[in-house]
C-alpha positions as CSV (number, residue, x, y, z in Angstrom):
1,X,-23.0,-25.3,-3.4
2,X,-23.9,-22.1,-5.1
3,X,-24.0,-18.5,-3.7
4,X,-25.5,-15.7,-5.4
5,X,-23.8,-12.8,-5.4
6,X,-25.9,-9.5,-4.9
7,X,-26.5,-7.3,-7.2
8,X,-24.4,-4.2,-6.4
9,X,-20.9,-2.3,-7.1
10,X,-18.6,-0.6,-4.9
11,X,-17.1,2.7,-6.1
12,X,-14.1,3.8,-4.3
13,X,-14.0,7.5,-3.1
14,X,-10.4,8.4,-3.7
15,X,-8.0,9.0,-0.4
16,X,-9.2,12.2,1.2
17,X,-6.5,13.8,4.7
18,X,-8.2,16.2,6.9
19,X,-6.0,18.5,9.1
20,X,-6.9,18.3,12.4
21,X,-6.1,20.6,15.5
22,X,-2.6,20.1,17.0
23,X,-0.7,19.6,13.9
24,X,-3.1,15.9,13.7
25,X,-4.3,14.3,10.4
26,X,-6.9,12.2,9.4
27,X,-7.0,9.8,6.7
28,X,-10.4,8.8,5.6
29,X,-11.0,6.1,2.7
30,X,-14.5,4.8,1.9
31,X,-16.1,3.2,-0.8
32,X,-19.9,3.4,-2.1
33,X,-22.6,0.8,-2.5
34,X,-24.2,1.3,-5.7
35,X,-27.1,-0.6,-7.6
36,X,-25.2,-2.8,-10.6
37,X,-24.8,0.0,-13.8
38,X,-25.2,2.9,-11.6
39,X,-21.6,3.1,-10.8
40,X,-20.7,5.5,-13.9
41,X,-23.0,8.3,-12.4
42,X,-21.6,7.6,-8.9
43,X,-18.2,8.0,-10.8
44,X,-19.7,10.9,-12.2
45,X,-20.8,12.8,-9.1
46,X,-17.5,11.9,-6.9
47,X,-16.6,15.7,-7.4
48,X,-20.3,16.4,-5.3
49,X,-19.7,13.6,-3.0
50,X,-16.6,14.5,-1.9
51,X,-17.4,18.5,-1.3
52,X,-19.8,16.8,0.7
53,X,-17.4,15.3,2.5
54,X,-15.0,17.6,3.0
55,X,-17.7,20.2,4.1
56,X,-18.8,18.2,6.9
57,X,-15.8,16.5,7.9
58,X,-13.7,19.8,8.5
59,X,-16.0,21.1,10.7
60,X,-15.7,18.0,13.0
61,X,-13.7,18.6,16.4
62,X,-10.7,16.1,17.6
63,X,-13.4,15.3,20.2
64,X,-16.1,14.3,17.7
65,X,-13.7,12.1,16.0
66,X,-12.2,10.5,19.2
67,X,-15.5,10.3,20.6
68,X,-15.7,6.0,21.3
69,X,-19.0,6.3,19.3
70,X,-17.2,8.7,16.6
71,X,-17.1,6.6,13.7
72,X,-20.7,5.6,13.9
73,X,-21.9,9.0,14.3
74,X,-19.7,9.9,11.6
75,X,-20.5,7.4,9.3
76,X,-24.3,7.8,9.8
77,X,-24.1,12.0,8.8
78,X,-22.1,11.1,5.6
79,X,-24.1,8.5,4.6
80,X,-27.5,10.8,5.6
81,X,-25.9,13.2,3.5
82,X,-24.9,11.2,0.3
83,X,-28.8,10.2,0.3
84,X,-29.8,13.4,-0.5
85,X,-26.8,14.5,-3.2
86,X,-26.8,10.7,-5.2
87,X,-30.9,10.3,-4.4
88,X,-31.3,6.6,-2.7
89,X,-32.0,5.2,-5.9
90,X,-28.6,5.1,-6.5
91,X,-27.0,5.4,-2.9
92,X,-27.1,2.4,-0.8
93,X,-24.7,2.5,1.3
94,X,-21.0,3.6,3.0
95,X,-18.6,1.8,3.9
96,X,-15.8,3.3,5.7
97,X,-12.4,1.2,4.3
98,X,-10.1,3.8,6.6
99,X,-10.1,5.9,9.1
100,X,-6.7,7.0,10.7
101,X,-6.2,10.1,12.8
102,X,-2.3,10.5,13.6
C-alpha cells in the first residue's frame, strides 16, 4: 500500500502576540501551503505577509475574535489577503497552527 504524498510545503509564519483590550493577548501561529520549490520566495516575503497580518489583525475587536464563528472569519480575511500579496500561484492555503487569546 502506497500513498502519494502531494506536492506541496508548509512554511511556518514565525509566533506573532497581539495585545488585546483589557490587558488580553493573543497568540497567533500559522503556517503556509505553498507549491513544492516556491517556499524560498514565501520565505522571502514573510516580512510582507506578516505586515499583512499584523495590519488586519490589530484592528480586530475582542468581540470579533470571541465571536463562535471568529476563527473562520478570521482565517478566511488573512487568507483573502495573502492571495493578493503572494499571487495564488504561490499561495494555497492557511492553516492556523494556534490561536490563544488569554
Amino acid at each position: 500500500y502506497s500513498v502519494q504524498m502531494p506536492d506541496i510545503e508548509f512554511v511556518p509564519i514565525p509566533l506573532m502576540v497581539f495585545n488585546l483590550p483589557n490587558g488580553r493577548h493573543l497568540r497567533l501561529g500559522a503556517q503556509i501551503e505553498t507549491p513544492v520549490g516556491q517556499s524560498e520566495v514565501v520565505v522571502f516575503l514573510l516580512p510582507r505577509v506578516q505586515d499583512t497580518i499584523n495590519d488586519f489583525v490589530s484592528a480586530l475587536t475582542l468581540e470579533d475574535i470571541q465571536d463562535d464563528r471568529g476563527l473562520i472569519w478570521i482565517r478566511a480575511q488573512l487568507v483573502r489577503r495573502l492571495q493578493f500579496v503572494l499571487g495564488t500561484e504561490i499561495f494555497h492555503d492557511l492553516m492556523i497552527t494556534d490561536f490563544v487569546v488569554d
